[in-house]
N, C-alpha and C positions, 0 to 999 in steps of 0.2 A: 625510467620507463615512461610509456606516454601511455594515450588512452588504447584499450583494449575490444576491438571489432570483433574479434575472430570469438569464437565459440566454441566450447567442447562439443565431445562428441555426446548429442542428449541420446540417439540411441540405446547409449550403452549407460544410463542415466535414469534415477525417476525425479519425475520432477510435478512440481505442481505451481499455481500463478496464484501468486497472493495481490491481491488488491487494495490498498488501503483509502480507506476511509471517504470514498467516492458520493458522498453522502448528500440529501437535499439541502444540509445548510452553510457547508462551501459551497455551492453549486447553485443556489437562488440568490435573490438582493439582500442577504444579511451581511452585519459587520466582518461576518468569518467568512465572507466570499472570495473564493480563488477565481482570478476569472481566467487562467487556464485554461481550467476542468473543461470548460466546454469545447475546447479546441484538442484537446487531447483523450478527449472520450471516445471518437471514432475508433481510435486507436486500440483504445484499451478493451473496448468494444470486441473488436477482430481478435484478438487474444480470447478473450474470455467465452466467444460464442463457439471458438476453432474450440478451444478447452475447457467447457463448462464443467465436466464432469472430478478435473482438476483443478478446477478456482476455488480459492475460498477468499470470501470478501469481507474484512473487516472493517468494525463500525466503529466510532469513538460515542460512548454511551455517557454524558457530565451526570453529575449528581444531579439530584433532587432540588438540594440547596445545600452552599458552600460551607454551612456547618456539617455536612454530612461527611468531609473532607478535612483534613489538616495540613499542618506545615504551611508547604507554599502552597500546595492546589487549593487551601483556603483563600488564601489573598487572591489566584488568580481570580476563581469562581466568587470571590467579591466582588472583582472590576468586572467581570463578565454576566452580573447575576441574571441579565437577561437572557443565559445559554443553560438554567441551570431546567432539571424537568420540572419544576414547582409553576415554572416561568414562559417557557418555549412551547410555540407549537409540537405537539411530539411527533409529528409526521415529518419534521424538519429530521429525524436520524435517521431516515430508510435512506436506501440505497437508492441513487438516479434511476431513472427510466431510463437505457431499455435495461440496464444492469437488471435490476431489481426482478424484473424476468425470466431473470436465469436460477432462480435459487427455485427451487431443486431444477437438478441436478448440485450447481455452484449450492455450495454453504456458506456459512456467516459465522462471525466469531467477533462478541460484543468484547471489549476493552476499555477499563477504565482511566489509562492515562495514552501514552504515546506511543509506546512500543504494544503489537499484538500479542508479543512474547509475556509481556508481564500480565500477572494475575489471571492468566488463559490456558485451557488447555490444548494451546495451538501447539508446542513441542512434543508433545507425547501422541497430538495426533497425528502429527508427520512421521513419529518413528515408526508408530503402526502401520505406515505405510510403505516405508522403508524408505523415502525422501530423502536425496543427498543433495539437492540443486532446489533453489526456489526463484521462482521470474516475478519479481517487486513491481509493479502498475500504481499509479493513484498519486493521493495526495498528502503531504507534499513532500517533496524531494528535499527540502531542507529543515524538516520537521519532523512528522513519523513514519517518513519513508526514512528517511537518517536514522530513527530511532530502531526500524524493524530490523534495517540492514544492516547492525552493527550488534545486535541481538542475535541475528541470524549465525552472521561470521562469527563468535562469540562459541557457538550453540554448535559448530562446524561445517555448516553448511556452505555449498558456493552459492552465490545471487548472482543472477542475470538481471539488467536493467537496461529495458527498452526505451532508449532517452527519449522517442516521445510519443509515449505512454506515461510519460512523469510531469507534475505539475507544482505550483508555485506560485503563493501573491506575490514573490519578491526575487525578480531575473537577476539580480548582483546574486545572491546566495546560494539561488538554484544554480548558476552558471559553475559559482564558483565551487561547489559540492559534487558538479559533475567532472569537474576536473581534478578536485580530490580524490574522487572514485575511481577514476583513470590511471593516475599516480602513484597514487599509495597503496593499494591495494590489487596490484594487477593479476596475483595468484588467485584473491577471493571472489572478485566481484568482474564480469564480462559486460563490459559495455556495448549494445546494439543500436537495431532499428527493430520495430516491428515485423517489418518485408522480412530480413533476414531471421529474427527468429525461428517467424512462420513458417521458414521455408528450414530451416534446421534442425523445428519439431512439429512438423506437419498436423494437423487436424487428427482427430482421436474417432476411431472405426464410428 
């Protein structure tokens, strides 16, 4: 199977745009910076402004301090402890301008590790909604967009993935995740553009 353009039909679909973790501190001069993000936030932008009312934007929230944590999230938030909130500006976890704009209508959904699925009540609020399809945006494509998206398909949902709406500090992995997504997965996960989403699931009344 190769990669997958084509698109169901969202008509007859509900669906809503998850956004992960678009946050100020991938997104300014820190060590955890994508520098993507800025190149693909137009992007993500037009999705989210066409469907504010269906975005929800997920934030990656670290501990306090890396005792507050165990196993391995202890050791990372060791090497990391300048990420931890004891430590870090906290204005570094809001969500980019002009994102951050959109909440409300878009909601937020804090997360403590990599998937939004864990420790959140993002699955129960999609069933509430009656959600069978979800469109993946953010950061990053070989990280916890990988994490969300195999959570997701897991959880039975299909993902749409707007390849660039999606980002990355490291193009070997991003590259090569997008072509796993294409492959292996052709029934669950619909590979796009933005343009043609748009044009698939048109702006909301």
């Amino acid at each position: 199977m190769t990669e997958q353009d084509g698109l169901p039909n969202l008509s007859e679909r509900s669906v809503v745009h998850l956004c992960i973790d678009m946050q100020r501190m991938f997104a300014e001069d820190t060590e955890w910076n994508t520098p993507w993000m800025e190149r693909v936030l137009p992007e993500t932008l037009r999705i989210a402004q066409a469907h504010s009312s269906e975005t929800i934007f997920s934030r990656f929230i670290p501990p306090r301090r890396a005792a507050d944590t165990k196993g391995a999230w202890r050791l990372y938030f060791e090497r990391w402890h300048e990420f931890t909130l004891n430590e870090m500006d906290p204005g570094l976890i809001e969500l980019v301008e002009p994102l951050a704009a959109l909440v409300p209508p878009a909601t937020v959904i804090d997360k403590p590790g990599y998937s939004p699925f864990h420790a959140t009540d993002l699955d129960n609020m999609l069933k509430e909604r009656g959600v069978d399809t979800i469109v993946v945006t953010g950061a990053e494509t070989d990280v916890c967009v990988l994490a969300a998206v195999f959570s997701a398909i897991d959880l039975g949902y299909s993902v749409i993935l707007p390849k660039d709406a999606l980002c990355s500090s490291a193009d070997e992995t991003h590259d090569a995740l997008i072509t796993v997504y294409g492959s292996r997965f052709s029934q669950q996960i619909f590979l796009t553009e933005t343009a043609v989403l748009l044009e698939a699931w048109p702006a909301s009344g």
